[in-house]
mmCIF file as Biopython writes it, N, C-alpha, C and O atoms, coordinates in Angstrom:
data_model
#
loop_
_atom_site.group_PDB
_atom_site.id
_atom_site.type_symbol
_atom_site.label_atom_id
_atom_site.label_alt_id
_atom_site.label_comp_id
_atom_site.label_asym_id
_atom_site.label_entity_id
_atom_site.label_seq_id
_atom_site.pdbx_PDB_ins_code
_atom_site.Cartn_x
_atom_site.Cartn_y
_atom_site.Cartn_z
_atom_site.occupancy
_atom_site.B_iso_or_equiv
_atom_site.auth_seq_id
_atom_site.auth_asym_id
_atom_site.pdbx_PDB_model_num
ATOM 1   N N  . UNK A ? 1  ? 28.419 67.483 85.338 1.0 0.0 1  A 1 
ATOM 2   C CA . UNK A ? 1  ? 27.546 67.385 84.201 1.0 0.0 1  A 1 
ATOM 3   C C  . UNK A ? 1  ? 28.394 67.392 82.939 1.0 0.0 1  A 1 
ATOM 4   O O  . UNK A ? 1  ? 29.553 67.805 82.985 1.0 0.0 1  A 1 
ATOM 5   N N  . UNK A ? 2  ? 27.927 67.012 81.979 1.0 0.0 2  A 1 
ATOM 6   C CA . UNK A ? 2  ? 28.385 66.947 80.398 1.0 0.0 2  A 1 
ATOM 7   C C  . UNK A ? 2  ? 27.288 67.660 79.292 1.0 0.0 2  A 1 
ATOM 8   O O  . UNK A ? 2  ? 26.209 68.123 79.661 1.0 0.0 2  A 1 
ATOM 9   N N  . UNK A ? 3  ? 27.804 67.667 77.721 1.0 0.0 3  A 1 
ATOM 10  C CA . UNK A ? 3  ? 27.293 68.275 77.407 1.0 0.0 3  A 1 
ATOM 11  C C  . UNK A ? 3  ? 27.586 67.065 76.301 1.0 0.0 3  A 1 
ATOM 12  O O  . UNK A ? 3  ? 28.624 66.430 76.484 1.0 0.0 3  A 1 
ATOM 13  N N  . UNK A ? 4  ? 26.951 66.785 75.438 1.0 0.0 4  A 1 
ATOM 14  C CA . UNK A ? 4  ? 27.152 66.013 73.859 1.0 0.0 4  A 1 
ATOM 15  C C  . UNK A ? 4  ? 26.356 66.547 73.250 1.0 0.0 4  A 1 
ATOM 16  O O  . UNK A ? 4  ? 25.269 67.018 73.586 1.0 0.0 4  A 1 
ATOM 17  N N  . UNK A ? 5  ? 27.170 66.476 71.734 1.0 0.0 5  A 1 
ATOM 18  C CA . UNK A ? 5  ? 26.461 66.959 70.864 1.0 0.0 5  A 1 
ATOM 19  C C  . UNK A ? 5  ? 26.294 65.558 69.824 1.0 0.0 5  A 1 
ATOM 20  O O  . UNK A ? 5  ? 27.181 64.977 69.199 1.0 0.0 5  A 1 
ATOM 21  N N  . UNK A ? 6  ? 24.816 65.257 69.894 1.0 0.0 6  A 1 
ATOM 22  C CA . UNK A ? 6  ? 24.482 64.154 69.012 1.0 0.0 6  A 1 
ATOM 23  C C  . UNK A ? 6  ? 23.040 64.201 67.609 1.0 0.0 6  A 1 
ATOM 24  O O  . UNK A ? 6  ? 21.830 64.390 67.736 1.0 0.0 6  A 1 
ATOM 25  N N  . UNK A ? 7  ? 23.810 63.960 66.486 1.0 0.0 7  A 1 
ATOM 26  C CA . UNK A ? 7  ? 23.210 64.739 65.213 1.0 0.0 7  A 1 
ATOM 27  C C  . UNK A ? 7  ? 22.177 65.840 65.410 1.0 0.0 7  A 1 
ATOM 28  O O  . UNK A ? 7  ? 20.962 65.658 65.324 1.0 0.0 7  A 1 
ATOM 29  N N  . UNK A ? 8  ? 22.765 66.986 65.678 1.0 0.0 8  A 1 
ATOM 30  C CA . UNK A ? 8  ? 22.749 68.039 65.237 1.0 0.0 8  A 1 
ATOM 31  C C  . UNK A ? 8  ? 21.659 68.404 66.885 1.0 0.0 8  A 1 
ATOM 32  O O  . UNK A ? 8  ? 21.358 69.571 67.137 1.0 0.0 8  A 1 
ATOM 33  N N  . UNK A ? 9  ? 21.345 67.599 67.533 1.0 0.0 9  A 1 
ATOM 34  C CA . UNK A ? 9  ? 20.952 68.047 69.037 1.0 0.0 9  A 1 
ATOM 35  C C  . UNK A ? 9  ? 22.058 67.974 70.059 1.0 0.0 9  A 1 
ATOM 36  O O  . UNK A ? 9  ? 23.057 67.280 69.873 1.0 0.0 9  A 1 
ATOM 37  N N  . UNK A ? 10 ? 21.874 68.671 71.097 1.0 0.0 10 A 1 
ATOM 38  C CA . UNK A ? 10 ? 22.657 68.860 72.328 1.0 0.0 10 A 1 
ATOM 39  C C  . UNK A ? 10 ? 21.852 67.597 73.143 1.0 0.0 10 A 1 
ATOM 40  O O  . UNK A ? 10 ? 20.808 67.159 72.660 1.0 0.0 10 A 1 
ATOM 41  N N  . UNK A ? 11 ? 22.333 67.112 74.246 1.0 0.0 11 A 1 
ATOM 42  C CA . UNK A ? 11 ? 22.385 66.126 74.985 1.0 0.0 11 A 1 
ATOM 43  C C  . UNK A ? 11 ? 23.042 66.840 76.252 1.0 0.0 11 A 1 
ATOM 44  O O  . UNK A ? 11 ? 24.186 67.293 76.236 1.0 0.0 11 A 1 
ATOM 45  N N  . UNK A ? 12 ? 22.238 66.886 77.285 1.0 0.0 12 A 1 
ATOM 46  C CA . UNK A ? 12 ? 22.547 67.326 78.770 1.0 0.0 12 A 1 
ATOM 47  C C  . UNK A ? 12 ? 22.767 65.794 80.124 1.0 0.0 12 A 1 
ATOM 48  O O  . UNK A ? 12 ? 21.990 64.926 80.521 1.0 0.0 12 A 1 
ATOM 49  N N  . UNK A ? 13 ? 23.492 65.963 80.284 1.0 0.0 13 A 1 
ATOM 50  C CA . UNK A ? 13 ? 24.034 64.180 81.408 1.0 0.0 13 A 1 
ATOM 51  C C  . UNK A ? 13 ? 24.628 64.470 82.898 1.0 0.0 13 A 1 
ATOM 52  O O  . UNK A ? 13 ? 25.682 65.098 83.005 1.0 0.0 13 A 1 
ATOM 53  N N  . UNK A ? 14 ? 24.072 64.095 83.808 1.0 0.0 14 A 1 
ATOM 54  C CA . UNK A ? 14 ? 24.830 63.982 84.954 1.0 0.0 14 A 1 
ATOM 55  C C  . UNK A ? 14 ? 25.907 63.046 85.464 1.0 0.0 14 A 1 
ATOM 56  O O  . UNK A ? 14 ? 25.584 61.927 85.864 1.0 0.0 14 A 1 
ATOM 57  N N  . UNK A ? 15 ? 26.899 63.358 85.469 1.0 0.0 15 A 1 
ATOM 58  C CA . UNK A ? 15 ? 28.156 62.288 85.461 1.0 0.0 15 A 1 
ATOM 59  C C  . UNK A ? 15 ? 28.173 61.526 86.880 1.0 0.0 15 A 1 
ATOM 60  O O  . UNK A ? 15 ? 27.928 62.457 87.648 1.0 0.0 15 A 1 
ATOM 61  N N  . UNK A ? 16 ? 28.298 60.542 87.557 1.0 0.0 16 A 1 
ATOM 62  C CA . UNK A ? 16 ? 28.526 60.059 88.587 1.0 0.0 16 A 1 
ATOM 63  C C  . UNK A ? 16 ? 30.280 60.013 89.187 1.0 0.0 16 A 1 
ATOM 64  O O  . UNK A ? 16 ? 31.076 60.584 88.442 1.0 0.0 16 A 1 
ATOM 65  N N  . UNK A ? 17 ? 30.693 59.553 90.101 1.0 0.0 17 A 1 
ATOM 66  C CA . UNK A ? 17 ? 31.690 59.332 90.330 1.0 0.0 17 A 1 
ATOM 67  C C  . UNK A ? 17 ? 32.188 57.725 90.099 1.0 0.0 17 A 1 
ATOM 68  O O  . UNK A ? 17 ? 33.198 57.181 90.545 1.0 0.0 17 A 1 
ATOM 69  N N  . UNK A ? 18 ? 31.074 57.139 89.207 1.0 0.0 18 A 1 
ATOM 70  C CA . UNK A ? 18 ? 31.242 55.615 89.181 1.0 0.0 18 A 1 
ATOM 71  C C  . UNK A ? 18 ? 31.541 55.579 87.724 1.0 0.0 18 A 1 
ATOM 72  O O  . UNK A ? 18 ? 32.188 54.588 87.388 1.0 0.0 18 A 1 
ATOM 73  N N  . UNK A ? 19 ? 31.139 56.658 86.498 1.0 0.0 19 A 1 
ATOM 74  C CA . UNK A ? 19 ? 31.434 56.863 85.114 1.0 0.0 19 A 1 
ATOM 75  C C  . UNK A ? 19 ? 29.748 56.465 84.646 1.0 0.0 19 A 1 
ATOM 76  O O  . UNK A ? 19 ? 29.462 56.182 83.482 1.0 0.0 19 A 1 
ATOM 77  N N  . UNK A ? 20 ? 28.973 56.494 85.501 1.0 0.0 20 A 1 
ATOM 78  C CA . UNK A ? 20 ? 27.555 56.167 85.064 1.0 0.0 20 A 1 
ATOM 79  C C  . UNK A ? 20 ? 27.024 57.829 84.557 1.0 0.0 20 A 1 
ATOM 80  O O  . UNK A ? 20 ? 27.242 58.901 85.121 1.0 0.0 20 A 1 
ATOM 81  N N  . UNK A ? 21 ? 26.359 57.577 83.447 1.0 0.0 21 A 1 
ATOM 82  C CA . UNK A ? 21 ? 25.713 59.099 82.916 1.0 0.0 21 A 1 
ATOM 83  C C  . UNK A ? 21 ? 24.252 58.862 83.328 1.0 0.0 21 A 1 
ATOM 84  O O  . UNK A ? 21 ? 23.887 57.704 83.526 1.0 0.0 21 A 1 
ATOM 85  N N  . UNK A ? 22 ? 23.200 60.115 83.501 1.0 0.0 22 A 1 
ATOM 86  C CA . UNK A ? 22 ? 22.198 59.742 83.646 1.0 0.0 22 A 1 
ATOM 87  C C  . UNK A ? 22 ? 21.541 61.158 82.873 1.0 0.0 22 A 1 
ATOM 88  O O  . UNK A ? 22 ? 21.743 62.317 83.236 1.0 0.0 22 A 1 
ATOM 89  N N  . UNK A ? 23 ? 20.690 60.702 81.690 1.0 0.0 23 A 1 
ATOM 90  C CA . UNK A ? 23 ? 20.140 61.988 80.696 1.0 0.0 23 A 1 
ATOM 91  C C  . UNK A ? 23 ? 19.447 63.195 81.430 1.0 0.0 23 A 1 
ATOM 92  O O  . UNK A ? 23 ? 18.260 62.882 81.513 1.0 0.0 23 A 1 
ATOM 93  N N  . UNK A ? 24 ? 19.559 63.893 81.752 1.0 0.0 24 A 1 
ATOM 94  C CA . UNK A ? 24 ? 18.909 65.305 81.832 1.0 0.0 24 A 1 
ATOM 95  C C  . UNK A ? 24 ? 17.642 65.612 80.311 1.0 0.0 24 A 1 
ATOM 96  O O  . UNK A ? 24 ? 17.990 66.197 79.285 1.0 0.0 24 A 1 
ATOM 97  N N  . UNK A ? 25 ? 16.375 65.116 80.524 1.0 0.0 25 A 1 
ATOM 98  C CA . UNK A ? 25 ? 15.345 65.361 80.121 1.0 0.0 25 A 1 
ATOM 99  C C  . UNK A ? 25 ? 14.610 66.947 80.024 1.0 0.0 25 A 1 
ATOM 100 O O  . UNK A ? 25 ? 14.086 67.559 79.093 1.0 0.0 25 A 1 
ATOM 101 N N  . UNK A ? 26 ? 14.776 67.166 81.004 1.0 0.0 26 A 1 
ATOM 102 C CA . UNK A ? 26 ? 14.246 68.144 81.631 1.0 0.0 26 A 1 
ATOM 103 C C  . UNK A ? 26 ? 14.631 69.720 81.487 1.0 0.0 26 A 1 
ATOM 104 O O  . UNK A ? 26 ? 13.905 70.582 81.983 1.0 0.0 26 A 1 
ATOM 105 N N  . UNK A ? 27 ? 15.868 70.052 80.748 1.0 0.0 27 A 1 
ATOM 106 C CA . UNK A ? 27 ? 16.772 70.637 80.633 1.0 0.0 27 A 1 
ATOM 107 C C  . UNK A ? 27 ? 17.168 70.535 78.809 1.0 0.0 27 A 1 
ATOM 108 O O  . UNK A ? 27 ? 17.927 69.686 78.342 1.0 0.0 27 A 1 
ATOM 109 N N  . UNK A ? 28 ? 16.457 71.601 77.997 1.0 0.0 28 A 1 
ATOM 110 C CA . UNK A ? 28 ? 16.484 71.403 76.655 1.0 0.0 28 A 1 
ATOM 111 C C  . UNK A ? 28 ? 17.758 73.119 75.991 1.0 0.0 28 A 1 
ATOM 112 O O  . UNK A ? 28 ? 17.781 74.349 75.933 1.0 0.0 28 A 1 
ATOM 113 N N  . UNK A ? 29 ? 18.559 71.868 75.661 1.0 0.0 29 A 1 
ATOM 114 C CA . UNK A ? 29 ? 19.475 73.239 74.641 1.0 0.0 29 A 1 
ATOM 115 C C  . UNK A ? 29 ? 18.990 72.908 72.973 1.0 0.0 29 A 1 
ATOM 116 O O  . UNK A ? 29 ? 18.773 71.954 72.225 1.0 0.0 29 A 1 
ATOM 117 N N  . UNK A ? 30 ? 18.992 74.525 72.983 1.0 0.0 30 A 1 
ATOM 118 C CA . UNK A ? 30 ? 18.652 74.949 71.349 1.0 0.0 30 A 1 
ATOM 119 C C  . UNK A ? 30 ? 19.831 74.021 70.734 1.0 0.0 30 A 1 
ATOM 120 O O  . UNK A ? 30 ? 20.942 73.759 71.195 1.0 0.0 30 A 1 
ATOM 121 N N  . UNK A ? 31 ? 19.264 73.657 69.649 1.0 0.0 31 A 1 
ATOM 122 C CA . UNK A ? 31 ? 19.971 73.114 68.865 1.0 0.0 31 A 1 
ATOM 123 C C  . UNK A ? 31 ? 21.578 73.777 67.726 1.0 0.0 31 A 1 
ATOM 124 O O  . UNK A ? 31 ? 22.670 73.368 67.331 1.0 0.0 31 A 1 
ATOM 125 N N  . UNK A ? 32 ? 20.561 75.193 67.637 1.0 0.0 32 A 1 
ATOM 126 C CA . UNK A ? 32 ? 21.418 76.137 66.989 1.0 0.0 32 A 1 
ATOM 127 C C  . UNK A ? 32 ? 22.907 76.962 68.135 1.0 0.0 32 A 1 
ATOM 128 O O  . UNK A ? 32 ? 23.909 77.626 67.866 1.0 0.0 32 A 1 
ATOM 129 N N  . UNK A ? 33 ? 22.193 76.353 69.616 1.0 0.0 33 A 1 
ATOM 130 C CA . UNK A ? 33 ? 23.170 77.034 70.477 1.0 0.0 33 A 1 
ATOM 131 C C  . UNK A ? 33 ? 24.759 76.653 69.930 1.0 0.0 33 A 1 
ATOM 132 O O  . UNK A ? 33 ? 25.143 75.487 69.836 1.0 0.0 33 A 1 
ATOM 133 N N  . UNK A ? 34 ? 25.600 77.822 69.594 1.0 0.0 34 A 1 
ATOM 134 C CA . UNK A ? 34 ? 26.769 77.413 69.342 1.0 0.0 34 A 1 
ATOM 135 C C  . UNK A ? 34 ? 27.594 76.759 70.392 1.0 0.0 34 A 1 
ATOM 136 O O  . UNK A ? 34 ? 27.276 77.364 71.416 1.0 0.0 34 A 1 
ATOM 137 N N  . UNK A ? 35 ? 28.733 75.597 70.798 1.0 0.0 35 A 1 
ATOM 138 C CA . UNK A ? 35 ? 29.253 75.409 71.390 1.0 0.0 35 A 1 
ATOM 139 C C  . UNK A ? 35 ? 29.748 76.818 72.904 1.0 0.0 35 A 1 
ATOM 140 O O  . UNK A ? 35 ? 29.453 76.854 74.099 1.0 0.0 35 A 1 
ATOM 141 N N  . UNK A ? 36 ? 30.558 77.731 72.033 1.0 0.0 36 A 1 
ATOM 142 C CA . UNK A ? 36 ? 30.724 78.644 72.794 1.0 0.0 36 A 1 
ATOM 143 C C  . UNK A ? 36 ? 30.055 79.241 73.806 1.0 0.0 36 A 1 
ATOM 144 O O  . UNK A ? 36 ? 30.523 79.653 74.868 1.0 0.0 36 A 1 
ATOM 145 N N  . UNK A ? 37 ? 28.771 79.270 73.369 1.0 0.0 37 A 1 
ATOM 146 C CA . UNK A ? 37 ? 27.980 79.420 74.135 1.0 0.0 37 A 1 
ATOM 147 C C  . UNK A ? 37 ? 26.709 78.852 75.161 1.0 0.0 37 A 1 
ATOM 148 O O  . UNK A ? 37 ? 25.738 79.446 75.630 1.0 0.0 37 A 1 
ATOM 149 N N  . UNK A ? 38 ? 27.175 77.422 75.286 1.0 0.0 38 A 1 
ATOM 150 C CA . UNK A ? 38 ? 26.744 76.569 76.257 1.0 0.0 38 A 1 
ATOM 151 C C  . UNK A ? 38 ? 27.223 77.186 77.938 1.0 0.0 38 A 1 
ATOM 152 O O  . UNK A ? 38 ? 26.334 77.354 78.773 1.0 0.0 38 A 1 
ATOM 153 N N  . UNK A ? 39 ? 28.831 77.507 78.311 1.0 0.0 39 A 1 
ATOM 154 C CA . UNK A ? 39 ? 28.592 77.507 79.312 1.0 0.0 39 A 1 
ATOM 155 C C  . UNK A ? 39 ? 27.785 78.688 79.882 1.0 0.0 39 A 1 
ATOM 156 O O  . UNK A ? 39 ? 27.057 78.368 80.821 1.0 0.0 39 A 1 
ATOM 157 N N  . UNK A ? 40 ? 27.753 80.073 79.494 1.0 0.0 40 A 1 
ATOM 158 C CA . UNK A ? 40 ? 26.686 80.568 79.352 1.0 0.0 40 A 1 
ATOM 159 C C  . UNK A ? 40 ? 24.847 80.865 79.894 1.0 0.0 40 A 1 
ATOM 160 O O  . UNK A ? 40 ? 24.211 81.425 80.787 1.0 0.0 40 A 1 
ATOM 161 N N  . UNK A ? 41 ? 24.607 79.939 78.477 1.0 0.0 41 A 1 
ATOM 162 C CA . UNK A ? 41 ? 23.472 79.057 78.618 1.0 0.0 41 A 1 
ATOM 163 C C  . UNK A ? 41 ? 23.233 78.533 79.820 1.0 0.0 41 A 1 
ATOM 164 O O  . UNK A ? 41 ? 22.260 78.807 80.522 1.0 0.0 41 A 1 
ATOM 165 N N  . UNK A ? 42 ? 24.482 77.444 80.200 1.0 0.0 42 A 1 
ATOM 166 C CA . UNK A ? 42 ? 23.528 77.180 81.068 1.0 0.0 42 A 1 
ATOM 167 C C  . UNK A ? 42 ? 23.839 77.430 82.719 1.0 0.0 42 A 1 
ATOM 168 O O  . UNK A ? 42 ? 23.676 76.672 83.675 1.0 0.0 42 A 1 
ATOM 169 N N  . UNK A ? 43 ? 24.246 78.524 82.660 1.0 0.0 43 A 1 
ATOM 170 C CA . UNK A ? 43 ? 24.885 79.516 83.761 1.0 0.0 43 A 1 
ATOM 171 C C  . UNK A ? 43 ? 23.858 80.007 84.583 1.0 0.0 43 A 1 
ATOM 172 O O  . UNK A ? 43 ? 23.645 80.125 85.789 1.0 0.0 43 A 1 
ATOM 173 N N  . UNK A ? 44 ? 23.063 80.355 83.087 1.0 0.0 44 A 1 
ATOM 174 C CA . UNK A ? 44 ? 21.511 81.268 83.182 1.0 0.0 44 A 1 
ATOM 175 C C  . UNK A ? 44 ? 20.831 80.087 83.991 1.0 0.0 44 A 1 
ATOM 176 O O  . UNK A ? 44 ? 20.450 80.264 85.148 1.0 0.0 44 A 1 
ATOM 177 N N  . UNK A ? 45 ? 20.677 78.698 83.239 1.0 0.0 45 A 1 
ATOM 178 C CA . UNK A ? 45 ? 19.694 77.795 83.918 1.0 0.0 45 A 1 
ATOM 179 C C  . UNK A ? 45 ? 19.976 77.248 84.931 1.0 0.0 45 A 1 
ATOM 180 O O  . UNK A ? 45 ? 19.250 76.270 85.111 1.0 0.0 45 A 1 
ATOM 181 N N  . UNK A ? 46 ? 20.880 77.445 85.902 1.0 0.0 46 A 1 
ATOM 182 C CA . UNK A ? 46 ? 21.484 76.827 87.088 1.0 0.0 46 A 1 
ATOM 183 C C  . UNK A ? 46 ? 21.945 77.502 87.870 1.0 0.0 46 A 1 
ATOM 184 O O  . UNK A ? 46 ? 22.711 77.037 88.713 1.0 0.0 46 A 1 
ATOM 185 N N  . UNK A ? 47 ? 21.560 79.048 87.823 1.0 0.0 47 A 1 
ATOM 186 C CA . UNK A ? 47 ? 22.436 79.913 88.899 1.0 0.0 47 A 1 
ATOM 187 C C  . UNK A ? 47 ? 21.929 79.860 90.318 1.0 0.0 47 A 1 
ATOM 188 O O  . UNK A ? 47 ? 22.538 80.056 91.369 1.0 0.0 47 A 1 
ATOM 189 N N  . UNK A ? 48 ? 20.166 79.426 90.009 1.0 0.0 48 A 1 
ATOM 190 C CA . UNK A ? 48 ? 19.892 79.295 91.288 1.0 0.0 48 A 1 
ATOM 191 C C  . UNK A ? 48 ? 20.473 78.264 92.106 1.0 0.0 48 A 1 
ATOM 192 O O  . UNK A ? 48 ? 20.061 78.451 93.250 1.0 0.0 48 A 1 
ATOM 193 N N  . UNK A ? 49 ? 21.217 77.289 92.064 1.0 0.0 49 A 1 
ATOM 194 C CA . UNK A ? 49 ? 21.788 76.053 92.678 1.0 0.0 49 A 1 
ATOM 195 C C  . UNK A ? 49 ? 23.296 76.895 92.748 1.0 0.0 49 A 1 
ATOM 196 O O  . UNK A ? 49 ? 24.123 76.111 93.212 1.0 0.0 49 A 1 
ATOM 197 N N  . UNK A ? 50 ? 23.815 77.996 92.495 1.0 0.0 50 A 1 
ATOM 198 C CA . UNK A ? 50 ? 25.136 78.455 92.590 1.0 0.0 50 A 1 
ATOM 199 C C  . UNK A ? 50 ? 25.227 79.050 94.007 1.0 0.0 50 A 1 
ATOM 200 O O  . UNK A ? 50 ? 24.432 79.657 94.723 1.0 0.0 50 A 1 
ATOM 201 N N  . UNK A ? 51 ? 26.748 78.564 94.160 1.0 0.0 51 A 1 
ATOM 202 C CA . UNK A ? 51 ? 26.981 78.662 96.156 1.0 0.0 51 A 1 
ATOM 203 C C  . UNK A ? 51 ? 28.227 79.633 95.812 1.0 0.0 51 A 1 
ATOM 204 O O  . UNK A ? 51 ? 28.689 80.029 94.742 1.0 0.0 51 A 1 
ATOM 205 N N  . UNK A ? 52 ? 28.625 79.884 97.344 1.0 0.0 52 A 1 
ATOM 206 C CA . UNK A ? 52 ? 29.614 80.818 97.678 1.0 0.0 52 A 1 
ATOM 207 C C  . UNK A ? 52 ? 31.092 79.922 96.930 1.0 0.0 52 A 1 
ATOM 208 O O  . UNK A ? 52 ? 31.842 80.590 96.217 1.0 0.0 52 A 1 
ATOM 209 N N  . UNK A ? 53 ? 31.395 78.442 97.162 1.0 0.0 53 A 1 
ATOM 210 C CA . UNK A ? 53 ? 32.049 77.454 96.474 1.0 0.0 53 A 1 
ATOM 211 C C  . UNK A ? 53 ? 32.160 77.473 95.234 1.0 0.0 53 A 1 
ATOM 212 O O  . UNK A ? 53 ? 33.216 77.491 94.601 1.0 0.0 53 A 1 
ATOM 213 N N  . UNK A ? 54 ? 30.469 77.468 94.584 1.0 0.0 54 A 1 
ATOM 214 C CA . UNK A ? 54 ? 30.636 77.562 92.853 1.0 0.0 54 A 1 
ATOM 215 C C  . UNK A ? 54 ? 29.873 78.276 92.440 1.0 0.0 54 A 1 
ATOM 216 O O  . UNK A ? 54 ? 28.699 77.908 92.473 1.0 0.0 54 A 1 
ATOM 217 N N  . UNK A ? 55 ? 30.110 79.237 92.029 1.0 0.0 55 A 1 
ATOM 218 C CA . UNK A ? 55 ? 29.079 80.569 92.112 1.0 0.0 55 A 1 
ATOM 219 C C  . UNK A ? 55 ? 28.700 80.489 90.822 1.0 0.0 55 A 1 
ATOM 220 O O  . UNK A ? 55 ? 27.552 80.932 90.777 1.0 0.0 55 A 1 
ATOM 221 N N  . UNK A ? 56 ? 29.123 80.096 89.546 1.0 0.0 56 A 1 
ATOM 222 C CA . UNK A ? 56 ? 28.637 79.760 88.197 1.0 0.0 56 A 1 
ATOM 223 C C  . UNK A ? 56 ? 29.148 78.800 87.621 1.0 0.0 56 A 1 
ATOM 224 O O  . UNK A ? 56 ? 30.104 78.263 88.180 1.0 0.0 56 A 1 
ATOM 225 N N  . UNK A ? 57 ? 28.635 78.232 86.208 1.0 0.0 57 A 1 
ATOM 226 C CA . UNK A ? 57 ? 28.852 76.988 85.579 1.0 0.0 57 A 1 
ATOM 227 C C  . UNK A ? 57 ? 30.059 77.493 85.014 1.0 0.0 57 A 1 
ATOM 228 O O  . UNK A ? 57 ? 30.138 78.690 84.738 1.0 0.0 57 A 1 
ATOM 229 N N  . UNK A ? 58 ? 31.216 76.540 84.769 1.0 0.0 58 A 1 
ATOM 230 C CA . UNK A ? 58 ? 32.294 76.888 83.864 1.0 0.0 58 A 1 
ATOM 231 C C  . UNK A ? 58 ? 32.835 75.057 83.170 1.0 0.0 58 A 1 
ATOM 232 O O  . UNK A ? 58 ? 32.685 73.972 83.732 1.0 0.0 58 A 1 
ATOM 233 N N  . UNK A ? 59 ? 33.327 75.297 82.098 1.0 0.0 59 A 1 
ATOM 234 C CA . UNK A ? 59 ? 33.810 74.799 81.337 1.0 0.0 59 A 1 
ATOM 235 C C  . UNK A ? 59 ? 35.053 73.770 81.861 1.0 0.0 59 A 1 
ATOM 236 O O  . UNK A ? 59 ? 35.976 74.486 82.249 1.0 0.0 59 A 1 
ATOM 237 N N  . UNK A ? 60 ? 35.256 72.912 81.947 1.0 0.0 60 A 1 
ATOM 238 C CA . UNK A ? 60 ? 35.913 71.723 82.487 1.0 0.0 60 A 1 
ATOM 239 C C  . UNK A ? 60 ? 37.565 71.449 81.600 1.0 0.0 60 A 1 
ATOM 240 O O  . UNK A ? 60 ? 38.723 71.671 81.955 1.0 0.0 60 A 1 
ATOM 241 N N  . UNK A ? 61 ? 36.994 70.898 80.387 1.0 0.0 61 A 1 
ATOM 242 C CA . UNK A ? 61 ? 37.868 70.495 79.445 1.0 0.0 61 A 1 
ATOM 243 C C  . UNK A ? 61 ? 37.578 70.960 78.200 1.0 0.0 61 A 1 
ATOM 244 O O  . UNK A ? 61 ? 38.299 70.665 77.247 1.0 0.0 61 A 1 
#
């Protein structure tokens, strides 16, 4: 997944292995959320999908 920040909203994307993005609708970050605190955020909204492999969201690049 990715995260963009586009005028002054966050933007949530599922990355493919082909470089295709596909928008995450469904899945709304505060606008005021500071960077820092995205992975966080959305740690909280995805822990239920967290495995023994990836047990929380972390930060890439």
């Amino acid at each position: 997944m990715s995260v963009l920040k586009k005028s002054y909203h966050w933007q949530l994307f599922i990355d493919s292995d082909t470089g295709i993005r596909c928008r995450v609708y469904d899945v709304v970050i505060p606008s005021d959320l500071k960077e820092s605190e995205l992975e966080s955020y959305l740690d909280d909204i995805y822990h239920e999908y967290s495995s023994e492999k990836y047990p929380k969201v972390i930060k890439l690049s």
